[in-house]
C-alpha atoms as an extended CHARMM CRD file, in Angstrom:
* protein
*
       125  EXT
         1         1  UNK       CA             17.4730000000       -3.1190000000        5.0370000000  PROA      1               0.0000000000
         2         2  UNK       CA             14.8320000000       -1.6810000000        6.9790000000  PROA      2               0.0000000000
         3         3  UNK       CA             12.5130000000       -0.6280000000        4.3360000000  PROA      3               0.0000000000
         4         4  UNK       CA             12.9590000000       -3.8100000000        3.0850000000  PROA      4               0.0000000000
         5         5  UNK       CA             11.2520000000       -5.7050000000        6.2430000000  PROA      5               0.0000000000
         6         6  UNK       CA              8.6870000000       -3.2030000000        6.4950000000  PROA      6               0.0000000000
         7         7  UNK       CA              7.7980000000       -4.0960000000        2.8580000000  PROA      7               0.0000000000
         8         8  UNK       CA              7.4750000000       -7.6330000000        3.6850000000  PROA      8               0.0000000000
         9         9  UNK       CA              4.9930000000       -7.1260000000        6.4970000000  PROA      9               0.0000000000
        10        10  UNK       CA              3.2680000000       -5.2050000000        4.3950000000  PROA      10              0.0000000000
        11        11  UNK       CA              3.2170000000       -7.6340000000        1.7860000000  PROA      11              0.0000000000
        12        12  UNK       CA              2.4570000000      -10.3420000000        4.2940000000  PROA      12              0.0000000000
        13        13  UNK       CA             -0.7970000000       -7.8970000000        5.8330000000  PROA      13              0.0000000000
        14        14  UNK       CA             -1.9940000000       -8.1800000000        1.9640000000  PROA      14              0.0000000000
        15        15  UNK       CA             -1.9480000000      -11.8760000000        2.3040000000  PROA      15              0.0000000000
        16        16  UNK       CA             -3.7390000000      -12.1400000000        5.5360000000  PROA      16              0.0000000000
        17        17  UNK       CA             -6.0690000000       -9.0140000000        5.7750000000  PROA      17              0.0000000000
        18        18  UNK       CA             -8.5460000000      -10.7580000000        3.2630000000  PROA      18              0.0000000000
        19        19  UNK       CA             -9.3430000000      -13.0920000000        5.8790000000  PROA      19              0.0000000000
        20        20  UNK       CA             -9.8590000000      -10.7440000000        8.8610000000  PROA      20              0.0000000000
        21        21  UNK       CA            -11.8100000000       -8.0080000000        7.1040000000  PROA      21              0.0000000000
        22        22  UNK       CA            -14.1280000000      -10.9130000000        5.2970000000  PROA      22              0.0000000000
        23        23  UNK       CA            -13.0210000000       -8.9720000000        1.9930000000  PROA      23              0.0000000000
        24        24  UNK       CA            -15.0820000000      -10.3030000000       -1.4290000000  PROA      24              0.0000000000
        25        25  UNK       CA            -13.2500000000      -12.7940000000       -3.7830000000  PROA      25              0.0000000000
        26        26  UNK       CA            -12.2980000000      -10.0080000000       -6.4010000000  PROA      26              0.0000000000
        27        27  UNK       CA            -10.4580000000       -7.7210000000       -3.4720000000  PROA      27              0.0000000000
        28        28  UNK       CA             -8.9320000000      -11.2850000000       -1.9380000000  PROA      28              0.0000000000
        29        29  UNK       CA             -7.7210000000      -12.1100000000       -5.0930000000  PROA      29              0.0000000000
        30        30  UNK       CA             -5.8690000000       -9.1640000000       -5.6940000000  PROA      30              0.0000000000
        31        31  UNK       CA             -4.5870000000       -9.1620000000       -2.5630000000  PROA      31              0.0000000000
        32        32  UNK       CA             -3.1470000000      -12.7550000000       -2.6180000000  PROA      32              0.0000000000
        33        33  UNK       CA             -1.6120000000      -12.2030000000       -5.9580000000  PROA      33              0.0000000000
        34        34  UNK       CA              0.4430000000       -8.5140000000       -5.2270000000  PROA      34              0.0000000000
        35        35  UNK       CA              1.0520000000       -9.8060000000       -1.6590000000  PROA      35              0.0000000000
        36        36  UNK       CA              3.5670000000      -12.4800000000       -2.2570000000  PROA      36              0.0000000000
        37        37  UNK       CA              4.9130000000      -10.1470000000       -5.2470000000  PROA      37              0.0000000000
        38        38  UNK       CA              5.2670000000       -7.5120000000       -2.6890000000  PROA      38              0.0000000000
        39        39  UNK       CA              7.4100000000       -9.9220000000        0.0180000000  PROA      39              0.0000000000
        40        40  UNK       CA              8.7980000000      -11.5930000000       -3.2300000000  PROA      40              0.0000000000
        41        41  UNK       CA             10.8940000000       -8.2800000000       -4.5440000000  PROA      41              0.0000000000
        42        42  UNK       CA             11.7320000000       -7.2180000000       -0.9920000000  PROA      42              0.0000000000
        43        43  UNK       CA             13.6740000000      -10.2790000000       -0.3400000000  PROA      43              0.0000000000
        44        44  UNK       CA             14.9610000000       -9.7160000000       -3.4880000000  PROA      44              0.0000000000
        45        45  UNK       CA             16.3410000000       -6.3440000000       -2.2360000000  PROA      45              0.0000000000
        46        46  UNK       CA             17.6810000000       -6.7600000000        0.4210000000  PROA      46              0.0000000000
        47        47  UNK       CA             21.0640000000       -7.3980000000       -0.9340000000  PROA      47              0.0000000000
        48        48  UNK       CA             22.9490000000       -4.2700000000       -1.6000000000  PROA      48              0.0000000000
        49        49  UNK       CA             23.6250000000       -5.7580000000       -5.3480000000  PROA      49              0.0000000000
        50        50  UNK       CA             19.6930000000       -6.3460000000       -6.0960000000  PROA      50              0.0000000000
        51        51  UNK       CA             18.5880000000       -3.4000000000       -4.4840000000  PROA      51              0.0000000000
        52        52  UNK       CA             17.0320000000       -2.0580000000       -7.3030000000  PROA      52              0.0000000000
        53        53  UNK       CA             14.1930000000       -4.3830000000       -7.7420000000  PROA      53              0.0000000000
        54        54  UNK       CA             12.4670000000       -3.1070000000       -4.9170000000  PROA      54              0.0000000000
        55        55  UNK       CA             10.8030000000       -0.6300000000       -7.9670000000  PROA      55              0.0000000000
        56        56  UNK       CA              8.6720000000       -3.1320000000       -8.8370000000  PROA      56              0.0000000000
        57        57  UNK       CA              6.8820000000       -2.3160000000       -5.4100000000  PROA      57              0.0000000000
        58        58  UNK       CA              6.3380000000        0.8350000000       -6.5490000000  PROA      58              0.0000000000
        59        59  UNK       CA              4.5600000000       -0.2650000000       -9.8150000000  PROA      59              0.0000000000
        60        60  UNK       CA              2.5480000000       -2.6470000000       -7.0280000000  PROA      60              0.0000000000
        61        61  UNK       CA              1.9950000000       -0.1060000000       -4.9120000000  PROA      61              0.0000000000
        62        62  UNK       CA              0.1570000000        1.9050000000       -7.6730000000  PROA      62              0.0000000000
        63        63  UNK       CA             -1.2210000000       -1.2370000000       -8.7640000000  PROA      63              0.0000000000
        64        64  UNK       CA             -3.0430000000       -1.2310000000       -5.8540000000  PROA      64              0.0000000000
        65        65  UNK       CA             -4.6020000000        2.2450000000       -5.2630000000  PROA      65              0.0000000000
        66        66  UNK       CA             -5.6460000000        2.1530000000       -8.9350000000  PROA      66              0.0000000000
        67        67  UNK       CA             -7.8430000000       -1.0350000000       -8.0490000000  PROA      67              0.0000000000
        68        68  UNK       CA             -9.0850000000        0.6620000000       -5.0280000000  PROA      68              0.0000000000
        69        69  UNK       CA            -11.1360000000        2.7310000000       -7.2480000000  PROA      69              0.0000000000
        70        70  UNK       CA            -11.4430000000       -0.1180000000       -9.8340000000  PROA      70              0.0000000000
        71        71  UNK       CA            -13.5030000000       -2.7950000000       -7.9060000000  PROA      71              0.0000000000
        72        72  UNK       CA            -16.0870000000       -2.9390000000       -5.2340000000  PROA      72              0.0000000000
        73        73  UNK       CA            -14.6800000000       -2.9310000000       -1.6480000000  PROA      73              0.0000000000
        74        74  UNK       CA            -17.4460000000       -4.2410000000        0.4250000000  PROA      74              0.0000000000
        75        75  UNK       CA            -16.4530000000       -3.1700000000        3.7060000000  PROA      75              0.0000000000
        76        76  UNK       CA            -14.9530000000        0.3180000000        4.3920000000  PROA      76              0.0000000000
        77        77  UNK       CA            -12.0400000000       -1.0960000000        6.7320000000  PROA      77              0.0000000000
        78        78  UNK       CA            -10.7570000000       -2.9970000000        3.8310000000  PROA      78              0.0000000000
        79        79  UNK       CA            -10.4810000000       -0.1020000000        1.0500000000  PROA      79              0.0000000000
        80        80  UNK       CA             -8.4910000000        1.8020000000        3.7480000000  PROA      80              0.0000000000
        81        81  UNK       CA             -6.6970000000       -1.2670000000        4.8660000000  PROA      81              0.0000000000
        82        82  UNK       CA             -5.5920000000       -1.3460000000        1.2400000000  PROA      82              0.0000000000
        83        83  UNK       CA             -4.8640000000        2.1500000000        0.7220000000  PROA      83              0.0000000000
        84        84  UNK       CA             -2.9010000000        2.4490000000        3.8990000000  PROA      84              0.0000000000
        85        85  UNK       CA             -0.5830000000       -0.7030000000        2.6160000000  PROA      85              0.0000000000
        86        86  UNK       CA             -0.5380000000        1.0650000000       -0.6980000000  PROA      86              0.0000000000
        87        87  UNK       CA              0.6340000000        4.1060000000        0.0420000000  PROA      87              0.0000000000
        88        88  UNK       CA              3.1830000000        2.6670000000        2.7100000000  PROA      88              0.0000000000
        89        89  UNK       CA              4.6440000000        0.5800000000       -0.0790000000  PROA      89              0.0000000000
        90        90  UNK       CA              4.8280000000        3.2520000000       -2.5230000000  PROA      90              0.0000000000
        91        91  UNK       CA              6.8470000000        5.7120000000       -0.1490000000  PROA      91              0.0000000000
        92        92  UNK       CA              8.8500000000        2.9190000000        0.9200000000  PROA      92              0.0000000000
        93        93  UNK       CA              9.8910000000        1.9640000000       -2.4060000000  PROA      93              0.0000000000
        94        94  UNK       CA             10.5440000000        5.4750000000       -3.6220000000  PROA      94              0.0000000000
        95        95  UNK       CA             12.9770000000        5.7710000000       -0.6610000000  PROA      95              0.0000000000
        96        96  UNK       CA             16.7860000000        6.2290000000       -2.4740000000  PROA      96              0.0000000000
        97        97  UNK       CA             18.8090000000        3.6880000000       -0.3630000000  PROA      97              0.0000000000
        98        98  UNK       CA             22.6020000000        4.2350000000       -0.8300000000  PROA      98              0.0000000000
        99        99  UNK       CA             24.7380000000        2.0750000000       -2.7940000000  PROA      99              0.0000000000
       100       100  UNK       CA             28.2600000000        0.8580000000       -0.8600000000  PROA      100             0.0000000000
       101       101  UNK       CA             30.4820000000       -0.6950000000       -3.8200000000  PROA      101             0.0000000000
       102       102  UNK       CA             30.5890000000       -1.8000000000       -7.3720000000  PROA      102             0.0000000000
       103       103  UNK       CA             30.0050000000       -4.6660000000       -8.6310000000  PROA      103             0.0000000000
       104       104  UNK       CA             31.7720000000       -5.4040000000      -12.0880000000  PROA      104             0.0000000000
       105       105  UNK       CA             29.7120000000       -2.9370000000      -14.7470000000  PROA      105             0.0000000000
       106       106  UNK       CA             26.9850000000       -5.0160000000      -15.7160000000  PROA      106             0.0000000000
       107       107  UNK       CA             26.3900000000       -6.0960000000      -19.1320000000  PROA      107             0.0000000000
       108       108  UNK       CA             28.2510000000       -3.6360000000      -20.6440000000  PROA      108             0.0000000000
       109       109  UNK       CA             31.5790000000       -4.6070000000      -19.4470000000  PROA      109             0.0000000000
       110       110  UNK       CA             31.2350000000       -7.8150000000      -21.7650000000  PROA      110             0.0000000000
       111       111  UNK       CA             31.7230000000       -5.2860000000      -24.9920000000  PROA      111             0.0000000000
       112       112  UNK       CA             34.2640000000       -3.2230000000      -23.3180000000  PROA      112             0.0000000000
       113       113  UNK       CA             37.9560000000       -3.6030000000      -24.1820000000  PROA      113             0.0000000000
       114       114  UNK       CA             39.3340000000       -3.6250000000      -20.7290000000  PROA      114             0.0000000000
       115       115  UNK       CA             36.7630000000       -3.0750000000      -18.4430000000  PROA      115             0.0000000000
       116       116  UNK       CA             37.3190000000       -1.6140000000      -14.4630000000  PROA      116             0.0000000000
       117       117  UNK       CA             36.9740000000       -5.1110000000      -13.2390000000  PROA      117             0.0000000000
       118       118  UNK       CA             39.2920000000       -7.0490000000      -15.3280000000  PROA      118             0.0000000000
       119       119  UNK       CA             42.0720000000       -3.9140000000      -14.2230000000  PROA      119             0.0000000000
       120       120  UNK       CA             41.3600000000       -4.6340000000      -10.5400000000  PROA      120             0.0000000000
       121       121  UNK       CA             41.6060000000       -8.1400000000      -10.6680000000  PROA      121             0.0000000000
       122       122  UNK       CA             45.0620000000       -7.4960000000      -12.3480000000  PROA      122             0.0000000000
       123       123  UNK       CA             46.1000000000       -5.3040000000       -9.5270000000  PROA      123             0.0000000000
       124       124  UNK       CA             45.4970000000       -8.0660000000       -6.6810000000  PROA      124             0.0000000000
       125       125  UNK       CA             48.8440000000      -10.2790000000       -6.8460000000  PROA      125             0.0000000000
């Protein structure tokens, strides 16, 4: 749950560090679009049965170093502002988080014959 909060102030730095480092339109915009994505799948995981979308941070995360080197960071602060938050979000959402129960077999348990959580439903009188 943790590493989930951490990646929404991260995501939510994104979204305001354009305006405190005076960053150029191109670098804003990027920010202001993988921001919210960032917060977006965070919230997402932070229940146990959605926690794997927070691997779309890590595709963000790349995202943004490769754009570091893509487009013209005016100001020094920013491209490190950027690759700090970057390479926070990656480690963060490479972090294996522990899984606590089941939760019915997915989509595959529709072609099954009698799937595990059709037999435990049985089982409770």
């Amino acid at each position: 749950m943790l590493i989930g909060i951490v990646n929404i102030v991260l995501g939510l730095w994104l979204m305001v560090s354009p305006f405190i480092f005076g960053m150029n339109r191109l670098t804003s915009n990027i920010n202001h679009i993988v921001g919210p994505l960032v917060i977006t799948f965070s919230i997402i995981s932070l229940w146990e049965i959605n926690r794997n979308a927070i691997k779309v941070n890590l595709l963000l995360g790349v995202w943004l170093l490769i754009a570091l080197f893509l487009f013209e960071y005016t100001k020094t602060i920013a491209f490190f502002s950027n690759g700090g938050a970057a390479c926070l979000v990656i480690i963060l959402s490479s972090i294996k988080r522990k899984g606590g129960g089941k939760f019915g077999g997915g989509w595959r348990s529709l072609f099954q014959h009698n799937p595990a959580h059709l037999r435990e439903a049985e089982k409770t009188p």
